[in-house]
C-alpha positions as MATLAB code, in Angstrom:
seq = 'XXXXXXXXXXXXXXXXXXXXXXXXXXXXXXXXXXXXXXXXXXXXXXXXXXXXXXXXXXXXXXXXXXXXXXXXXXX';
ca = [
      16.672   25.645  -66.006;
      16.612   23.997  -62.714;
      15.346   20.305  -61.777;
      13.306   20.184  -58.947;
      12.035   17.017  -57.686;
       8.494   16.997  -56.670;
       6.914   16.320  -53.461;
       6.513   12.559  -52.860;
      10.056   11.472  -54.249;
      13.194   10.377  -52.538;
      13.312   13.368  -49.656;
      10.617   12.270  -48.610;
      11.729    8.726  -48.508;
      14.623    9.660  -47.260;
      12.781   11.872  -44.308;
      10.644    9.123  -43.353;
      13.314    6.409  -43.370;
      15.528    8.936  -41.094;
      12.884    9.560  -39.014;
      12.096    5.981  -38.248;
      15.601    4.574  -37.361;
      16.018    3.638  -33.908;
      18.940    4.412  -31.204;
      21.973    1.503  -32.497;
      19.662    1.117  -35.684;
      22.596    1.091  -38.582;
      22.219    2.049  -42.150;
      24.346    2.511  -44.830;
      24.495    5.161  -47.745;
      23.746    2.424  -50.797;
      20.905    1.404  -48.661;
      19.690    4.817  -48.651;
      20.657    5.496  -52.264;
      18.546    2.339  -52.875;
      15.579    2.997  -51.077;
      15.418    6.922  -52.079;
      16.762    7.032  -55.387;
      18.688   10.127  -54.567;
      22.718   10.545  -55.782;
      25.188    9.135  -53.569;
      26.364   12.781  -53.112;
      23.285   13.824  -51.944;
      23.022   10.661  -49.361;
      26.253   10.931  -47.869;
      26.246   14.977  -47.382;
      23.290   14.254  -45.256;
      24.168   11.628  -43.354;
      27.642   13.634  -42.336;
      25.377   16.392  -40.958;
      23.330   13.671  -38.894;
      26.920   12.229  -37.774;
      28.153   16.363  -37.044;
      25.092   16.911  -35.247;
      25.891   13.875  -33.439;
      22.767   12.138  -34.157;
      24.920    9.494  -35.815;
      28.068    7.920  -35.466;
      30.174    6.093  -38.206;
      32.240    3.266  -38.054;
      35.145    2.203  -39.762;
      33.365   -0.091  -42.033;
      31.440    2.935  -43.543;
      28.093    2.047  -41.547;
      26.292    4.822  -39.475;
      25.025    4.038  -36.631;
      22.004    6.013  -35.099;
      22.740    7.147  -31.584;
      20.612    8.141  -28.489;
      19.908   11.731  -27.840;
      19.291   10.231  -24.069;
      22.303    8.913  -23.110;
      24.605    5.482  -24.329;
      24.012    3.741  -27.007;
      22.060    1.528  -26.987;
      23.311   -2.045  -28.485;
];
């Protein structure tokens, strides 16, 4: 039997979070983890989409960084 989480719970969290972070806005996965509740797997494999789709960049410290679909970043 499969677990599915229903509507309401940490996608959506994690959608609206996402979808309110700013150009040079910066977020890391234990915040995200935190403020969804979702696994740290589940966080991260996301967030390395975002930064393959180029909608994020991260730095060496582990921090992503939300970048500008418009042109530089923005600091």
């Amino acid at each position: 039997m499969t677990v599915v989480e229903p509507c309401g719970t940490g996608w959506d969290r994690l959608h609206d979070i996402l979808l309110n972070i700013k150009p040079g806005d910066e977020i890391t996965p234990n915040d995200l983890v935190d403020q969804t509740g979702l696994s740290p797997e589940m966080v991260r494999t996301v967030l390395e989409a975002l930064t393959r789709a180029e909608l994020f960049e991260k730095n060496e410290t582990g921090v992503y960084i939300r970048r500008s679909l418009w042109g530089p970043q923005i600091p």
